[in-house]
C-alpha positions as CSV (number, residue, x, y, z in Angstrom):
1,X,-110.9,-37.2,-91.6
2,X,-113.7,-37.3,-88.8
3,X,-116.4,-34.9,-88.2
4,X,-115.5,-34.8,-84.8
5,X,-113.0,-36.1,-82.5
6,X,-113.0,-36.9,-78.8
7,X,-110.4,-35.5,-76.2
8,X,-111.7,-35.3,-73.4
9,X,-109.2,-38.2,-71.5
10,X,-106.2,-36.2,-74.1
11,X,-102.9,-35.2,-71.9
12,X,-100.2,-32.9,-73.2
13,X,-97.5,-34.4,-74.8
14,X,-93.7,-34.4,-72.9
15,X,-92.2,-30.8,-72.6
16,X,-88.1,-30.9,-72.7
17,X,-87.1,-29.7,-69.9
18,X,-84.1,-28.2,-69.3
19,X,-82.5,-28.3,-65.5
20,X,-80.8,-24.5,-64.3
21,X,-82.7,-22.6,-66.9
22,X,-86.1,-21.0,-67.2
23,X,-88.4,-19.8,-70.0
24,X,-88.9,-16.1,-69.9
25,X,-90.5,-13.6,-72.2
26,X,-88.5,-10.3,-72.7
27,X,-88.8,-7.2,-75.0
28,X,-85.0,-6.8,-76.5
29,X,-84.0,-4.0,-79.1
30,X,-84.3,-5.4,-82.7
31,X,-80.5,-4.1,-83.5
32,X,-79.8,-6.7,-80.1
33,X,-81.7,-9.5,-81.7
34,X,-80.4,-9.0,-85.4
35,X,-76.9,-8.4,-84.4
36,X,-77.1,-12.3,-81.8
37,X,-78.7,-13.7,-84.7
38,X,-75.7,-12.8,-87.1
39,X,-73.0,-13.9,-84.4
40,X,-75.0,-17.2,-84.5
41,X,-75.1,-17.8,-87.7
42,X,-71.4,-17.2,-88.0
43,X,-70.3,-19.1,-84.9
44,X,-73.2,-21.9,-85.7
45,X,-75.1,-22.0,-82.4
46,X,-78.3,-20.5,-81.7
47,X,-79.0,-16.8,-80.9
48,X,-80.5,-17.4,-77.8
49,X,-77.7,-18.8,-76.5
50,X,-75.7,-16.0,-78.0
51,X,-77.9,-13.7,-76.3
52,X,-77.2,-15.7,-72.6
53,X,-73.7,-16.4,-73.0
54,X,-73.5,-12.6,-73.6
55,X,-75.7,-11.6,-70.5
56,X,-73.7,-14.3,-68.7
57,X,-70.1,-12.8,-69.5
58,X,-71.7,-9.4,-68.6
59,X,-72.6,-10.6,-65.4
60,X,-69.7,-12.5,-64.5
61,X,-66.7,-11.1,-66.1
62,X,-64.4,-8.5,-65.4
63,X,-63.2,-7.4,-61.9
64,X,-66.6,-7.2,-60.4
65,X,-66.9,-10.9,-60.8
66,X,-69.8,-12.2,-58.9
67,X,-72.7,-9.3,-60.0
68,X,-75.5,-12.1,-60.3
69,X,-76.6,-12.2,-56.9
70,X,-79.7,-12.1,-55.0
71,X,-79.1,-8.5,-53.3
72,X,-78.1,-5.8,-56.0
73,X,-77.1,-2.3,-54.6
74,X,-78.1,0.6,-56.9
75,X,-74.6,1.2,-57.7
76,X,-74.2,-2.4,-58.8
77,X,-77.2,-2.0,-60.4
78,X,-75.9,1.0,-62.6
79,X,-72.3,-1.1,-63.2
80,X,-74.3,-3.8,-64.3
81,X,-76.2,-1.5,-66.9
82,X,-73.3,-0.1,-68.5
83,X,-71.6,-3.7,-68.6
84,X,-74.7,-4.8,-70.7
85,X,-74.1,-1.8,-72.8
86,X,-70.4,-2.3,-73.6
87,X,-71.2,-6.2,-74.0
88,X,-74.3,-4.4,-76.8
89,X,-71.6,-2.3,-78.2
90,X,-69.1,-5.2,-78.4
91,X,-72.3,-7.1,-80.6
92,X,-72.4,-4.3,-82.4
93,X,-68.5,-3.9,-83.4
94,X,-68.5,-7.7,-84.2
95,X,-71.3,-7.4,-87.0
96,X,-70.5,-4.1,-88.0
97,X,-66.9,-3.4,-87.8
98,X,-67.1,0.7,-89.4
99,X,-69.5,1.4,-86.5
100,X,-67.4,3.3,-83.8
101,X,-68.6,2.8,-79.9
């Protein structure tokens, strides 16, 4: 091993992109994270994707199809919020069927 190396003409190596989706940090609840990483493992993808197929069927599902828009009222703001929370609670009854909603 060298005492020293030079990088001073170094570039960063390729990043994988991936086209219609962006990298994002976000604080989730640890019962959220545990309970996507347990669908995962069962269904064999990943729990991120879990975790936005989830949000996604929140979002897009149901009779109020088309939610993910640019302008969001406050009320669709508040249907949106206790969609996510019955989509949490669904997460929840998957990996923990005695738990009652």
């Amino acid at each position: 091993m060298k005492d020293e190396y030079e990088f001073s003409d170094a570039k960063r190596g390729a990043m994988a992109t991936s086209k219609g989706k962006t990298r994002i940090t976000i604080m989730l609840d640890d019962a959220v994270i545990e309970a996507a990483r347990a669908v995962a493992e069962s269904e064999g993808y990943g729990y991120q994707t879990v975790i936005n197929n989830t949000l996604r069927q929140a979002l897009l599902g149901g009779d109020k199809a088309g939610l993910l828009k640019k302008d969001i009222t406050a009320d669709e703001l508040k249907n949106l919020q206790q969609k996510l929370t019955e989509a949490l609670r669904e997460i929840q009854r998957v990996i923990e069927p005695s738990v009652q909603p």
